[in-house]
C-alpha positions as CSV (number, residue, x, y, z in Angstrom):
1,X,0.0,0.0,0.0
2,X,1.4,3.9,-1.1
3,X,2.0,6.2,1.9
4,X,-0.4,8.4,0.0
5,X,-3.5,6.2,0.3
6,X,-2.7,4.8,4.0
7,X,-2.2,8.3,5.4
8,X,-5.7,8.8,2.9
9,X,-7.3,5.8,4.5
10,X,-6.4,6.5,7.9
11,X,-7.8,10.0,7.7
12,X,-11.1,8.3,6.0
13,X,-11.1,5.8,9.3
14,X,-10.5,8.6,11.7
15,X,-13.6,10.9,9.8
16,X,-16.1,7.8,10.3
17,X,-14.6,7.2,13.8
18,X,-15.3,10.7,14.7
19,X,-18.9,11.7,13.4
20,X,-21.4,10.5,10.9
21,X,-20.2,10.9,7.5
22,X,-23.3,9.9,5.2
23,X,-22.1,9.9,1.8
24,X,-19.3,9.2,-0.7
25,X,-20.0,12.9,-1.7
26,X,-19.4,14.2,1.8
27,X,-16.1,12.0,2.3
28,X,-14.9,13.1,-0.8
29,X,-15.8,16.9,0.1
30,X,-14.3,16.1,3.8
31,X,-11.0,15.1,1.5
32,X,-10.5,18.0,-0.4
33,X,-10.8,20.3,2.7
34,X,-7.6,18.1,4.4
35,X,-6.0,18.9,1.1
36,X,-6.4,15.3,-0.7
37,X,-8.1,15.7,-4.3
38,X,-9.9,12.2,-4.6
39,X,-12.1,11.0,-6.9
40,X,-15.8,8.9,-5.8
41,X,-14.1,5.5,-7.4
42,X,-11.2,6.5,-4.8
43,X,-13.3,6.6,-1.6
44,X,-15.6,4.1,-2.8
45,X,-12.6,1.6,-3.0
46,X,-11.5,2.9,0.0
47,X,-14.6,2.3,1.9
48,X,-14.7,-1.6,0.9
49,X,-11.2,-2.3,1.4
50,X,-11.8,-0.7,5.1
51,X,-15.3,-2.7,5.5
52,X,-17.6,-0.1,6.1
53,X,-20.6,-0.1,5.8
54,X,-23.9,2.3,6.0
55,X,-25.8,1.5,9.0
56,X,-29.2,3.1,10.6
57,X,-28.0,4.7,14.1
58,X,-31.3,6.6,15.9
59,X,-33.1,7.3,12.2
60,X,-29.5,8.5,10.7
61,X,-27.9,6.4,7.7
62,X,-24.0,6.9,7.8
63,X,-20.8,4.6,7.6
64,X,-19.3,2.6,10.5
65,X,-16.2,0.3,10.6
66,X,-16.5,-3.1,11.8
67,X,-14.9,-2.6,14.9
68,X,-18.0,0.4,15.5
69,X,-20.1,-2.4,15.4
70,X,-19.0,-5.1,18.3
71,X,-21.1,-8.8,18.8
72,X,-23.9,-6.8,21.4
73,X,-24.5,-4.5,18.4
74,X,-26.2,-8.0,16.5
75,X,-28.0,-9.3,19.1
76,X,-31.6,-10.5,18.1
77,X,-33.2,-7.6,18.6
78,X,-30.6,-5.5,16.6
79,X,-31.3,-7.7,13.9
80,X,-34.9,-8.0,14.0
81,X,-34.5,-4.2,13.5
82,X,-32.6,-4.1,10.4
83,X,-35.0,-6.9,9.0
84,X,-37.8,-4.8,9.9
85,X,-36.1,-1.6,8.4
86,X,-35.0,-3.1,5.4
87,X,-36.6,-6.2,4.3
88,X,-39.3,-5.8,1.6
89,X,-39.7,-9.1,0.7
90,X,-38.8,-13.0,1.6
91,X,-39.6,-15.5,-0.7
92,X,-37.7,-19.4,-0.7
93,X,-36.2,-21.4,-3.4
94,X,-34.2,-24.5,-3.8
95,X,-31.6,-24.2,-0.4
96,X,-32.0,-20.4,-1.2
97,X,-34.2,-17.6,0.5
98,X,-34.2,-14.7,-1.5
99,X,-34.7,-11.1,0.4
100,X,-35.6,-7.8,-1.1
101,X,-34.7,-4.6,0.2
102,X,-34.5,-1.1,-1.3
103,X,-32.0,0.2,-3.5
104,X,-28.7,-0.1,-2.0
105,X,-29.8,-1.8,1.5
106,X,-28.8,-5.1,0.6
107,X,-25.2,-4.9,2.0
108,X,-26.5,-3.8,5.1
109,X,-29.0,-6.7,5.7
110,X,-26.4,-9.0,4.5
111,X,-23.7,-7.5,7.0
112,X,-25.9,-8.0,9.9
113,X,-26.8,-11.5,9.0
114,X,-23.5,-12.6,8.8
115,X,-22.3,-11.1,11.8
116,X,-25.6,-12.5,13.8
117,X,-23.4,-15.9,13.2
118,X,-27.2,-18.0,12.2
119,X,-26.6,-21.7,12.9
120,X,-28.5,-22.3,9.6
121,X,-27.4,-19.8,7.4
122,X,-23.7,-20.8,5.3
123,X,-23.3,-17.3,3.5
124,X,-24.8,-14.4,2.1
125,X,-24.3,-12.9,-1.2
126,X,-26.0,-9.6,-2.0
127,X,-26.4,-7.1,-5.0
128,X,-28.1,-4.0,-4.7
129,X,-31.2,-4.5,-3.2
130,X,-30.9,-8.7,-3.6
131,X,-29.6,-10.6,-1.2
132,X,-29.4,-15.0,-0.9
133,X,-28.7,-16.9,1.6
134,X,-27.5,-20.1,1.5
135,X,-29.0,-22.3,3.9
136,X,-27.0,-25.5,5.2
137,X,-28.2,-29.1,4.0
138,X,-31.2,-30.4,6.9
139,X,-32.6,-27.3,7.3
140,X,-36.0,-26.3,6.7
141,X,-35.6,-23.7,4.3
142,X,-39.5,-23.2,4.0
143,X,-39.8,-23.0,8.2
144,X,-36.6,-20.3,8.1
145,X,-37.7,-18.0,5.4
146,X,-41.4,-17.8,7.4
147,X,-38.9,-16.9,10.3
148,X,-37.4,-14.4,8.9
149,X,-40.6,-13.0,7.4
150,X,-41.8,-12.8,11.1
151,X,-38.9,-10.8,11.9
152,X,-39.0,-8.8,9.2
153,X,-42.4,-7.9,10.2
154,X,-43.6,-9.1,6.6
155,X,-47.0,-11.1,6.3
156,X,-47.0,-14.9,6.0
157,X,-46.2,-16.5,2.0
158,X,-49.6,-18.2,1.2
């Protein structure tokens, strides 16, 4: 890594660490102002290979770092929330269950799945506003997905 983008990547981690920061457009402002002329590809490449991620804190969508975000932070409850947020739809297929969230949520949904550390659940891939899970071999896939459509506050599939 250049000393350029680790001293850029530190001061990224430190602007997150210290306030919300909502956008790439605001980073990328926040940037220019320490002197460091950065394009949106820049921070957005930035941002993944630090691993943050937008998450909802008291009705405000801004980035955190994983280690913002400690094991209490996914407790059932916290994720029952983000379901309930940001799951639009569950539906099942195959060893799949297939959520839908809104434009851009997926990651976040994903991110607290896989840090909820679910027994049943091998992986999550997600897209923009798709995300699958892979569910492990013996579980009910049918029973899980009505799970997490009770958590995700969305109304029995018929």
């Amino acid at each position: 890594m250049t000393d350029s983008r680790s001293r850029r990547q530190k001061l990224v981690a430190e602007m997150i660490r210290a306030g919300t920061v909502a956008s790439q457009e605001e980073l990328t402002a926040r940037l220019a102002a320490h002197g460091l002329a950065v394009t949106q590809a820049t921070v957005s490449r930035d941002l993944d290979q630090l691993g943050a991620v937008k998450v909802k804190r008291d009705g405000v969508l801004s980035y955190a770092l994983p280690d913002q975000m400690g094991e209490s932070d996914w407790s059932a409850s916290r994720l029952q929330r983000i379901l309930g947020e940001w799951v639009q739809s569950v539906e099942h297929a195959g060893n799949l269950i297939v959520l839908k969230t809104p434009p851009g949520s997926a990651q976040i949904v994903a991110f607290a799945i896989d840090h909820a550390n679910l027994e049943e659940i091998a992986g999550t891939i997600s897209g923009d506003d798709t995300l699958f899970l892979a569910v492990r071999d013996g579980i009910d896939v049918a029973a899980l997905a009505q799970r997490i459509r009770t958590l995700s506050n969305q109304p029995p599939q018929e």
